[in-house]
LOKE-42767 format. One record per residue (C-alpha): chain; x, y, z; residue number from 1. Coordinates in Angstrom, 1 decimal, padded with zeros to 4 digits. Each point is the difference from the previous one (the first is absolute). Layout:
<sites>
   kette       xx       yy       zz    nr
       A        X        Y        Z   NUM
...
</sites>
This chain:
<sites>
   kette       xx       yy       zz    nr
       A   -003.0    014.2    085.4     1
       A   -002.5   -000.1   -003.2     2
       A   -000.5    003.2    000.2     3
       A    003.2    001.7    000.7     4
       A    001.0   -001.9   -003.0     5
       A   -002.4    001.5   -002.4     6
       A    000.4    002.9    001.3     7
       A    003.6   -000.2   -001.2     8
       A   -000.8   -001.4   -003.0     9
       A   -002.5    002.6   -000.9    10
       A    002.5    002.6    001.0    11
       A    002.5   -001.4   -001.9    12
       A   -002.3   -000.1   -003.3    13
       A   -001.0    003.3    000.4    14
       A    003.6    001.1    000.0    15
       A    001.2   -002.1   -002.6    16
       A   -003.1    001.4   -002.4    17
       A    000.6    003.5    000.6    18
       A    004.0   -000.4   -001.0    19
       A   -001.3   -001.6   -002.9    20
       A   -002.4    002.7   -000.7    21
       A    002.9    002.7    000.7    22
       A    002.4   -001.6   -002.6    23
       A   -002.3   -000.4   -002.5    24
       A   -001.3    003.6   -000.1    25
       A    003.3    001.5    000.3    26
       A    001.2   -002.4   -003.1    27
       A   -003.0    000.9   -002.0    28
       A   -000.1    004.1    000.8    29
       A    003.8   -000.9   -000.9    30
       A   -000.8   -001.8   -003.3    31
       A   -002.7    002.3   -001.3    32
       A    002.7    003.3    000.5    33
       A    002.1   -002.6   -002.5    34
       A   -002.2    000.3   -002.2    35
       A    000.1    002.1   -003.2    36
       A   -003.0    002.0   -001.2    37
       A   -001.3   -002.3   -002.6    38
       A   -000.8   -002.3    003.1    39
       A   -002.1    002.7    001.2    40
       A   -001.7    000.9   -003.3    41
       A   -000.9   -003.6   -000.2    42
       A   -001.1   -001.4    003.4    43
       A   -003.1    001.6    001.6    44
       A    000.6    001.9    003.5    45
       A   -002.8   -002.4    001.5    46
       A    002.3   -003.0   -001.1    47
       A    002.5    001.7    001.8    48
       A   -001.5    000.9    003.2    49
       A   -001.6   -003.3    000.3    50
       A    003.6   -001.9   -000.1    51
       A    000.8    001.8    003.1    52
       A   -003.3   -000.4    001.5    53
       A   -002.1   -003.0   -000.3    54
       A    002.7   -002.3   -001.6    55
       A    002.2    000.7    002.7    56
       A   -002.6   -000.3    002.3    57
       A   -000.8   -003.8   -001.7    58
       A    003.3   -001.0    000.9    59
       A    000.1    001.4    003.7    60
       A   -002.8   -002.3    000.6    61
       A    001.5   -003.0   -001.7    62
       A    003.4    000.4    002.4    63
       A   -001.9    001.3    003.1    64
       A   -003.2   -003.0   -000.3    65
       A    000.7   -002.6   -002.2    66
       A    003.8   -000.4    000.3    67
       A   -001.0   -000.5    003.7    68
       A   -002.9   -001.8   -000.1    69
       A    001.8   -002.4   -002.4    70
       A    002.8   -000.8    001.4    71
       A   -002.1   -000.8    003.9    72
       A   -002.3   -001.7   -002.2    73
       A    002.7   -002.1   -002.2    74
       A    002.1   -000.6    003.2    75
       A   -003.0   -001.6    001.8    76
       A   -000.6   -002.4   -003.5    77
       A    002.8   -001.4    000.1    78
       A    000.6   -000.3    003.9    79
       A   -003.4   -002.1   -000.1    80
       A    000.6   -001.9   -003.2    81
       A    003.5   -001.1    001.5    82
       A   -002.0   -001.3    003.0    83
       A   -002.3   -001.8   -002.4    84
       A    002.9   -001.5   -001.5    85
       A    001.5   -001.2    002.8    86
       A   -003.3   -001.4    002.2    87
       A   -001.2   -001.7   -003.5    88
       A    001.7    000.0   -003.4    89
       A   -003.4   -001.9   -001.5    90
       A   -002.6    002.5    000.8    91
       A    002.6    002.8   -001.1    92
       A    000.1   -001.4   -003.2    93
       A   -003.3    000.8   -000.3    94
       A    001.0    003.7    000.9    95
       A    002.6   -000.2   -002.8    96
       A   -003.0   -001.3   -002.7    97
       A   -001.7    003.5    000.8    98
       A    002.9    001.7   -001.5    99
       A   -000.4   -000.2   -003.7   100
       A   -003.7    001.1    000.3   101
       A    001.0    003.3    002.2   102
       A    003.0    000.9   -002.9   103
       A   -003.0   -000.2   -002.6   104
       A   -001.9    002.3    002.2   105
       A    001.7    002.4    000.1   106
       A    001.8   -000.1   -003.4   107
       A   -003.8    000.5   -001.2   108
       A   -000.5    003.1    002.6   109
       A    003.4    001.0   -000.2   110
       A   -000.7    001.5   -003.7   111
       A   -003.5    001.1    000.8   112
       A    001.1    002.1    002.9   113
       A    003.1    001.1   -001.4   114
       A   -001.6    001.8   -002.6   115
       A   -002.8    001.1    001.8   116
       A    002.9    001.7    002.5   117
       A    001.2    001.7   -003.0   118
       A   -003.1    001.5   -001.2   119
       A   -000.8    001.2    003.4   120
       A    003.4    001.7    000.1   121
       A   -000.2    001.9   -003.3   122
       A   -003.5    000.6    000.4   123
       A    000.8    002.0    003.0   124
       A    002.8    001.4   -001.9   125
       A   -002.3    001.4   -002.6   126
       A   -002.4    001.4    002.7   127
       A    002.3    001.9    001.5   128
       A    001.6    001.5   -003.4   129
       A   -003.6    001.2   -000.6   130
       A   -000.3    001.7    003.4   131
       A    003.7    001.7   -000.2   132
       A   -001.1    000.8   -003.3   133
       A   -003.2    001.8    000.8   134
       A    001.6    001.7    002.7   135
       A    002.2    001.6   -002.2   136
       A   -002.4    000.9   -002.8   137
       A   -002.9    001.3    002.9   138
       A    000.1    003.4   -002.0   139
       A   -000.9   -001.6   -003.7   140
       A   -002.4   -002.2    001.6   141
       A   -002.2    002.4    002.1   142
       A    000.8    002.5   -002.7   143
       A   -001.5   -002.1   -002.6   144
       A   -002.8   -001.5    002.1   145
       A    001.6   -003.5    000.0   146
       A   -000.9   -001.2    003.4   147
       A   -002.7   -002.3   -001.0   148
       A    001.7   -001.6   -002.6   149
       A    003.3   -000.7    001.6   150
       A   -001.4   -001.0    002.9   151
       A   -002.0   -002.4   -002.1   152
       A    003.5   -001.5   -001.2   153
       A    001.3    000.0    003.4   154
       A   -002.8   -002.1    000.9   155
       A    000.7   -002.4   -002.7   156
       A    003.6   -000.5    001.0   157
       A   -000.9   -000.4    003.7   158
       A   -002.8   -002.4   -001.1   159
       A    002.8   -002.6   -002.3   160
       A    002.3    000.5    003.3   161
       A   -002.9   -001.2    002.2   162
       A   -000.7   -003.0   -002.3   163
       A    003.6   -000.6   -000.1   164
       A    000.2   -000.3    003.8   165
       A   -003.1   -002.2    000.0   166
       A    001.6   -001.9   -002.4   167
       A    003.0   -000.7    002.3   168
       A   -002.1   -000.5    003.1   169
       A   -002.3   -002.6   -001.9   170
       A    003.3   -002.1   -001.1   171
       A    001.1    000.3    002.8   172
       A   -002.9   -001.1    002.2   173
       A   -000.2   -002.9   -002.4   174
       A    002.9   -001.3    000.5   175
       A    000.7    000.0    003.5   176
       A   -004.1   -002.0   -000.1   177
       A    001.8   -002.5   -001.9   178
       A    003.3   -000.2    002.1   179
       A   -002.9   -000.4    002.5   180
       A   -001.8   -002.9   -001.6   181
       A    003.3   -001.9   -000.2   182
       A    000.8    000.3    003.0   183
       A   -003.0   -001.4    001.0   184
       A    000.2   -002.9   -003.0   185
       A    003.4   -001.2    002.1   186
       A   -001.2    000.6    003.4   187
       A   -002.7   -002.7   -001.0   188
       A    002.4   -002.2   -001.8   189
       A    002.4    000.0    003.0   190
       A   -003.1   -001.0    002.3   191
       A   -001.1   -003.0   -002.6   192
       A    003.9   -001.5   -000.5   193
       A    000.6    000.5    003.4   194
       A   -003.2   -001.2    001.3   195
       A    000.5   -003.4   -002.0   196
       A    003.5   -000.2    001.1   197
       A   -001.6    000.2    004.2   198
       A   -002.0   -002.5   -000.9   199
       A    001.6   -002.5   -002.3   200
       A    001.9   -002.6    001.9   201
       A    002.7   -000.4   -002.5   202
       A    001.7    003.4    000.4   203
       A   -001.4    001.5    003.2   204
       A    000.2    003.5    000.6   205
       A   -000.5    001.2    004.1   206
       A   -002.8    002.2    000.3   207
       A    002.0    002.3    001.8   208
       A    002.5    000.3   -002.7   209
       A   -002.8    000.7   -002.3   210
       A   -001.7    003.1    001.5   211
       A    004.0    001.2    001.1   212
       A    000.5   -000.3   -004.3   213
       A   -003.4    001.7   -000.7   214
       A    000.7    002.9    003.0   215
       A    003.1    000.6   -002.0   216
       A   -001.6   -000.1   -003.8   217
       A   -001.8    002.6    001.2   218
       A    002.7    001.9    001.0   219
       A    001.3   -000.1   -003.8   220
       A   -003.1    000.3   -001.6   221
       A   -000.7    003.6    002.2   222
       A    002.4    002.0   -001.4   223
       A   -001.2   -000.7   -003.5   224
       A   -003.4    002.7    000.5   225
       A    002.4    002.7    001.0   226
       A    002.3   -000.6   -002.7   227
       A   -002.6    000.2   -002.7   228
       A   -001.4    003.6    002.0   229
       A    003.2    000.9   -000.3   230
       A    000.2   -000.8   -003.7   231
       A   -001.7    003.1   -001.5   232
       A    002.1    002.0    002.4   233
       A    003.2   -001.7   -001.6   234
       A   -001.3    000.5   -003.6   235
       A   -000.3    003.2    000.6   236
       A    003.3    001.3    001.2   237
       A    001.3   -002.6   -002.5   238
       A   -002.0    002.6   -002.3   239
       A    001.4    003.0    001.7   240
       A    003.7   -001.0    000.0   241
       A   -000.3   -001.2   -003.7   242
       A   -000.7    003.7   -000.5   243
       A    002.3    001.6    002.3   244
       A    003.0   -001.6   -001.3   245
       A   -001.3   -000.1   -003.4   246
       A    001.1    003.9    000.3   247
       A    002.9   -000.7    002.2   248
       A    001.0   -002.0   -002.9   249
       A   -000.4    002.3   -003.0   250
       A    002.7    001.5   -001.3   251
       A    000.2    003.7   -001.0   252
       A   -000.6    000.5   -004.0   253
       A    003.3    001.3    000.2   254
       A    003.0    000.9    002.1   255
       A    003.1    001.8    000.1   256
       A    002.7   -001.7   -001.5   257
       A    002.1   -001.5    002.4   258
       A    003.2    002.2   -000.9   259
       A   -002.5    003.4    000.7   260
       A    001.3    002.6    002.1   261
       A   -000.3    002.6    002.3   262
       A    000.7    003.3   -002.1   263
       A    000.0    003.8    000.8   264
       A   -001.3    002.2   -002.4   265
       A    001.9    002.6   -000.4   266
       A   -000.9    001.6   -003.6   267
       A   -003.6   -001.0   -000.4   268
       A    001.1   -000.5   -003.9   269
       A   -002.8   -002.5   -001.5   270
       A    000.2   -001.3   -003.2   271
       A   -002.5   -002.8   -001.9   272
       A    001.2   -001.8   -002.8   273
       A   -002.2   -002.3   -002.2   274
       A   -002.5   -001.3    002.8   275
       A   -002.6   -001.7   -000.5   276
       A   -002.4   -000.7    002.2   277
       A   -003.4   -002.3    000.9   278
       A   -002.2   -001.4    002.9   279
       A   -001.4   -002.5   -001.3   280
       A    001.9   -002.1   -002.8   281
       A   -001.2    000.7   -003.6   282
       A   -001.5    003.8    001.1   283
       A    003.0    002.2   -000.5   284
       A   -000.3    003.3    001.8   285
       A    003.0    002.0   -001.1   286
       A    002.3   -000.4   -003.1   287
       A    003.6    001.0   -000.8   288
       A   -000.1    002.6    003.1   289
       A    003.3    002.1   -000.5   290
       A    000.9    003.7    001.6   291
       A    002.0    001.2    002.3   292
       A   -001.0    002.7    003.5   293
       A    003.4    001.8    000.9   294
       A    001.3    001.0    002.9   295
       A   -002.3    002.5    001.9   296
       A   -002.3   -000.3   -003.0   297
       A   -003.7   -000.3    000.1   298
       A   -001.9   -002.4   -002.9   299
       A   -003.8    000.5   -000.4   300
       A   -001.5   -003.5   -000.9   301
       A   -003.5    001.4   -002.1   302
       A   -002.7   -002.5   -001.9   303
       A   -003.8   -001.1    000.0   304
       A   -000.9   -002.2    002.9   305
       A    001.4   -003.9   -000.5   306
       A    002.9    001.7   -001.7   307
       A    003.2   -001.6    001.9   308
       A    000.8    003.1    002.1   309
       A    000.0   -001.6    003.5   310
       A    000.8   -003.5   -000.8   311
       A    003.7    002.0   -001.0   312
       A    000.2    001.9    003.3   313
       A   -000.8   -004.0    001.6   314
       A    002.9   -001.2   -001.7   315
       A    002.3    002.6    001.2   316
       A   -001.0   -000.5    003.5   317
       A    000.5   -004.2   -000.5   318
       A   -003.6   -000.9    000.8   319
       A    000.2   -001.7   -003.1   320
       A    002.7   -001.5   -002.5   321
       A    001.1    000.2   -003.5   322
       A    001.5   -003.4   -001.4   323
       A    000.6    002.1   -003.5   324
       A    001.7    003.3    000.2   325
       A    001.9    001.9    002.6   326
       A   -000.8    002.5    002.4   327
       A    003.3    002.0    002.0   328
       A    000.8    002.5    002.6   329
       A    003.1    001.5    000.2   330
       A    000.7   -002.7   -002.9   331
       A   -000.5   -002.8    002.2   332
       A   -002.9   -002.6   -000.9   333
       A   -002.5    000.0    002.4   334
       A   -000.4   -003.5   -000.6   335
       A    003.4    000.2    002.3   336
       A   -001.3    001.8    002.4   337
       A   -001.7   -001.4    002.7   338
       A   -003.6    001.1    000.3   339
       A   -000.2    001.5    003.1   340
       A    003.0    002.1   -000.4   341
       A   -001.8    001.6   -003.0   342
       A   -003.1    000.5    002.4   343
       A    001.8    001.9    002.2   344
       A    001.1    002.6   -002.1   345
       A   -002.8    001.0   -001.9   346
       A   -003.2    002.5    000.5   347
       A   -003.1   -001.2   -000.9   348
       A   -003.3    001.6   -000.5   349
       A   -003.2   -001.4   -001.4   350
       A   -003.2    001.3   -000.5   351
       A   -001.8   -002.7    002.0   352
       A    002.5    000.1    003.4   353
       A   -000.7   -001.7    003.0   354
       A    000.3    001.2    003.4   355
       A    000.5   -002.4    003.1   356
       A   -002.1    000.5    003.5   357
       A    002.2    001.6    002.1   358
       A    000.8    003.7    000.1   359
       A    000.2    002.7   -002.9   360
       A    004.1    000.0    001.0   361
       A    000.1   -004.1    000.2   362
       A   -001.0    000.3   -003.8   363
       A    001.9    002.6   -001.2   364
       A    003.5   -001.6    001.7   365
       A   -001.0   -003.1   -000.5   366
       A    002.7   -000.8   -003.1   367
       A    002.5    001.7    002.5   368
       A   -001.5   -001.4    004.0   369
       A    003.4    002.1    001.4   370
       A   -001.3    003.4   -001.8   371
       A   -000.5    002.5    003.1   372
       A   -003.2    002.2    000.3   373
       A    002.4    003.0   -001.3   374
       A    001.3   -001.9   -002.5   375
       A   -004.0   -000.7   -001.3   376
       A   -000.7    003.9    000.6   377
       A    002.6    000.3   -001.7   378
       A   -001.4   -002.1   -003.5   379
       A   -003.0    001.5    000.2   380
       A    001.0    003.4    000.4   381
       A    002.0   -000.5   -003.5   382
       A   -003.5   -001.0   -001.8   383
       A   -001.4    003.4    001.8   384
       A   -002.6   -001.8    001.4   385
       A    000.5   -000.2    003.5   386
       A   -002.9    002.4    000.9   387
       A   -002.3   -002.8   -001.8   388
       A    001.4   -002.9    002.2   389
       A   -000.2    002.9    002.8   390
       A   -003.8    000.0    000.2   391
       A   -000.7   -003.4    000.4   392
       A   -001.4   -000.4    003.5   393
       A    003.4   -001.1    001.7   394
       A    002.2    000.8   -002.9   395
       A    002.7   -002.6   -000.3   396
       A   -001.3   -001.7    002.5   397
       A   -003.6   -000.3   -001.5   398
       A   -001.0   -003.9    000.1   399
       A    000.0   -001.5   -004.1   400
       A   -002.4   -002.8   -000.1   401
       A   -000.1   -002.9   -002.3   402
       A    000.9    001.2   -003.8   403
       A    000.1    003.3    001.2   404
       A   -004.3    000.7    000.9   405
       A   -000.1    002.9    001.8   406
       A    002.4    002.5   -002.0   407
       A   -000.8    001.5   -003.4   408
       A    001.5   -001.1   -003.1   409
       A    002.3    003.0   -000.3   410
       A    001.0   -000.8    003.6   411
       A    001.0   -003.6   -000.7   412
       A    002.0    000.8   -003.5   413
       A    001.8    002.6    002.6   414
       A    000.9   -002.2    002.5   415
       A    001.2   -002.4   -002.8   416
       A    002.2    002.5   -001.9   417
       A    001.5    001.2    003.2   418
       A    001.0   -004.1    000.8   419
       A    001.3   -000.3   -003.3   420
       A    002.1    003.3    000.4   421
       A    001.1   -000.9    003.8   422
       A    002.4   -002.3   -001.4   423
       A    001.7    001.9   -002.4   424
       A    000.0   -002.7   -003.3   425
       A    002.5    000.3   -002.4   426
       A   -003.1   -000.8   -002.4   427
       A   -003.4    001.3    000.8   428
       A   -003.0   -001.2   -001.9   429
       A   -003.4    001.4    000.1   430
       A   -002.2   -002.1   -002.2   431
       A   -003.5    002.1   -000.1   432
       A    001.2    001.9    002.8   433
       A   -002.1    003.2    000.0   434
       A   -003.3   -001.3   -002.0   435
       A   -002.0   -000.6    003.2   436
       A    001.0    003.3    001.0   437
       A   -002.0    003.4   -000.5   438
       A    001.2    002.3   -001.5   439
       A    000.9    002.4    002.4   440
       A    002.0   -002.5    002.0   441
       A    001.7   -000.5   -003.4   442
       A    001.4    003.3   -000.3   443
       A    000.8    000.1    003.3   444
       A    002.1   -003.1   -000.6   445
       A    001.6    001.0   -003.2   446
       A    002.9    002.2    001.0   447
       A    000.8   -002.6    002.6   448
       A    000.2   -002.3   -002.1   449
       A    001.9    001.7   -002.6   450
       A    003.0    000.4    003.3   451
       A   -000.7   -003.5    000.5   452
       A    000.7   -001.3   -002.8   453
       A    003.0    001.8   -000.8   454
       A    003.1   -002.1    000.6   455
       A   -002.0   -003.0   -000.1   456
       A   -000.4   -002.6   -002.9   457
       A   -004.3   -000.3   -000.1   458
       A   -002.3   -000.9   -002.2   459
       A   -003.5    000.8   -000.4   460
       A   -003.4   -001.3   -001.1   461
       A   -003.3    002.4    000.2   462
       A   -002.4    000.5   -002.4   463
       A    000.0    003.7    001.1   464
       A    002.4    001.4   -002.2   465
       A    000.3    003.1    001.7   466
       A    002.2   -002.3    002.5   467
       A    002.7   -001.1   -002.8   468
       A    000.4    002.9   -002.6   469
       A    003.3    001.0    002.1   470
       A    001.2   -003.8   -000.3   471
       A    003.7    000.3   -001.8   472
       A   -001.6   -002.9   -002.3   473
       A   -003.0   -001.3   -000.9   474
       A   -000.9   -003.8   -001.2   475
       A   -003.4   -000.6   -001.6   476
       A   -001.0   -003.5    000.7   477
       A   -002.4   -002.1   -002.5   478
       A   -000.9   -003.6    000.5   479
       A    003.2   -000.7    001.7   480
       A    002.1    001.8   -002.1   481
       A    001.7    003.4   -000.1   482
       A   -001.7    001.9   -002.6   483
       A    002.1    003.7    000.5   484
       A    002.5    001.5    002.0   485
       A    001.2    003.5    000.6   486
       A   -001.0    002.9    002.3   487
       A   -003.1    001.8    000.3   488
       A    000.7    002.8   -003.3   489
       A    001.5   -002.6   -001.9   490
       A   -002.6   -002.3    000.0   491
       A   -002.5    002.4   -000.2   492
       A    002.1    001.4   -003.3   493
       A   -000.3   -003.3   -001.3   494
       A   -004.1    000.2   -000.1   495
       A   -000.1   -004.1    001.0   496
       A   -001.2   -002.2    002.9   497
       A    000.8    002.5    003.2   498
       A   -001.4    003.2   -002.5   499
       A   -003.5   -001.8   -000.5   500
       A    000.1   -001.2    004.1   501
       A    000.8    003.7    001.2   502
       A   -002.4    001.5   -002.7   503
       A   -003.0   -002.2    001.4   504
       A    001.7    001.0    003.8   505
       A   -000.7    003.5   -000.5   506
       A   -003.6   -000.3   -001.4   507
       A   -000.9   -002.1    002.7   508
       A    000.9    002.8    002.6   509
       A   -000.9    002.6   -001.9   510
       A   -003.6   -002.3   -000.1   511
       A    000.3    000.0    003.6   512
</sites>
């Protein structure tokens, strides 16, 4: 019967862990897609990864072990203390003096441990950030002959997590010694008050009675070693939760309004008027922004590195706000629209794109998961670059593995336009689109992209200003503000900003 009931009782932990587990990485994969991008700029992918890993894992164990063990434990505490109680209320008060010694335990440990739980958790944290990190940067590091010395810092981290652990385990071991000691303190007290009470005449206790109360005090005192092995355990998914739902529990910087809509582009008309703009309070990154992008029109956004360009294509496409300023579509306030809905609709390239594991056709439909394999011939076709997709080993069907290893640069910036062009944005924006491309590929791309644009509102940032001189206008950016504005000849006429960029343009290539 003992064992078909732990059996049942482990099966039932197991369960109830793994539903806990379940919920709590579908809330936080939920959570983190909530999230705008200065959460991402901010917050380490290690920190990330290790929220659904290891913290998670910390509070599996606290449902799964100690929720268990401490409620068998607990239940069997007070079963035998009730039994005390009843067989003899004078020795139990000698139970109930034992009390106030075990709170002040483990008040002491209780802060001890606690905060050795917390270290261990974000010292693991940090260890993996640097390994997700290194991953990443393998190139720079073997190109640069790093091994040695990151490996060195790696070390170090791993060493402060080992000492953190130790830490824990030492506490730990420490105080279940002394829950240990006390026990044994009362064991002997109970064998001195109740050996004077078998022997004293005036208030005789049976024999009998006496080793049935000691049978049972040990009983009570038994479960007290688990508990305290349990105690790191619980201290640690303590620690775990704590961080889980400390990220369940953040809200987004910002959300949409709660009167935002759904809207349908229909125009692609953009205008900005007066926005200013800043990441970080008291760094201003754009100032008194104002222009307008017609209907079908293209705008070329040109300007040193740092200048504002893409942070104005980010707050078209909502991944951040303006609180001062405007910025409309179709004369609507995107402030009114509902994120997502603006998501939708637009095209976007960047220069840096990232590509999924799955197929060459997963990625390109992937902002359209309904697009058939015509439909993607189709795009690609358009950019007259099938023949380059083509003769990939399987064509469309070539495997993509993580951020894209495997395919050329000019292969991935293909695949990415082609996504962006599958579905069909009102407003298409490539934002240092062609600058990882040669230049071959370049021309190649360049009449497709002059049929592509057509009819669409888009806006461009390159630093190749071959790419923008057909632009219908022109806005040099400097330090966040817009220093000129016109087409190509005009501001070429004017002998300013864009002349002294496109004059130091054509030396470079001529250089070259």
């Amino acid at each position: 019967m003992t064992e078909l009931t732990y059996h049942f009782r482990q099966r039932l932990a197991l369960e109830l862990g793994e539903a806990v587990v379940h919920d709590l990485r579908n809330a936080v994969f939920h959570q983190l897609h909530r999230m705008p991008m200065t959460f991402f700029v901010r917050t380490k992918l290690g920190s990330v990864i290790s929220r659904m890993t290891s913290d998670i894992e910390a509070v599996r164990r606290g449902v799964q072990e100690v929720f268990f063990v401490s409620i068998v434990n607990g239940g069997q505490m007070l079963f035998s203390g009730a039994l005390m109680w009843y067989c003899d209320p004078g020795l139990f008060a000698v139970i109930l003096f034992m009390v106030p010694f075990l709170w002040a335990v483990y008040r002491f440990f209780r802060t001890r441990l606690s905060k050795a739980a917390r270290e261990v958790q974000e010292s693991f944290s940090r260890v993996t950030a640097s390994v997700a990190e290194s991953v990443n940067g393998i190139r720079v590091t073997q190109g640069f002959s790093r091994e040695e010395v990151n490996s060195q810092l790696f070390h170090q981290l791993v060493q402060d997590h080992s000492r953190y652990n130790m830490n824990i385990t030492a506490s730990s071991t420490l105080y279940g010694q002394v829950l240990d000691f006390n026990t044994q303190l009362f064991t002997a007290i109970l064998l001195i008050v109740g050996g004077y009470r078998v022997l004293s005449t005036g208030v005789h206790l049976p024999i009998g009675e006496m080793i049935q109360f000691l049978f049972l005090s040990n009983l009570f005192f038994a479960p007290l070693q688990t508990v305290a092995n349990q105690y790191n355990n619980a201290l640690m998914s303590m620690a775990g939760a704590e961080r889980v739902f400390k990220l369940l529990d953040r809200e987004p910087d910002w959300q949409d309004a709660p009167e935002a809509r759904d809207f349908t582009i229909e125009k692609g008309r953009v205008e900005f008027r007066h926005v200013n703009f800043a990441y970080d309070t008291g760094r201003p990154i754009l100032h008194d922004i104002n222009f307008v992008a017609d209907t079908g029109t293209s705008t070329a956004l040109v300007g040193s590195t740092g200048s504002g360009k893409s942070t104005i294509l980010n707050l078209l496409a909502k991944f951040y706000v303006t609180h001062d300023g405007s910025i409309t579509i179709d004369g609507i306030d995107i402030s009114q629209i509902r994120a997502e809905s603006i998501h939708r609709q637009l095209g976007l390239v960047q220069q840096q794109n990232f590509l999924f594991t799955g197929t060459v056709l997963d990625n390109i439909r992937f902002g359209k998961p309904g697009a058939t394999r015509e439909e993607v011939v189709a795009s690609l076709q358009r950019l007259d670059c099938l023949d380059m997709i083509e003769a990939l080993p399987e064509s469309l069907d070539t495997r993509v593995y993580e951020r894209g290893n495997g395919l050329s640069v000019g292969q991935r910036q293909i695949i990415c336009f082609a996504r962006a062009l599958l579905v069909d944005p009102r407003i298409l924006m490539l934002d240092e689109a062609t600058s990882s491309i040669d230049a071959l590929t370049e021309v190649r791309l360049q009449h497709a992209l002059s049929v592509l644009l057509k009819g669409r509102t888009s806006f461009i940032v390159a630093h190749r200003l071959s790419t923008i001189r057909q632009a219908d206008q022109l806005l040099v950016i400097g330090h966040g503000r817009i220093e000129e504005r016109g087409n190509h000849r005009e501001l070429l006429a004017r002998n300013g900003a864009y002349a002294t960029l496109y004059r130091q343009f054509i030396q470079l290539r001529q250089s070259t």
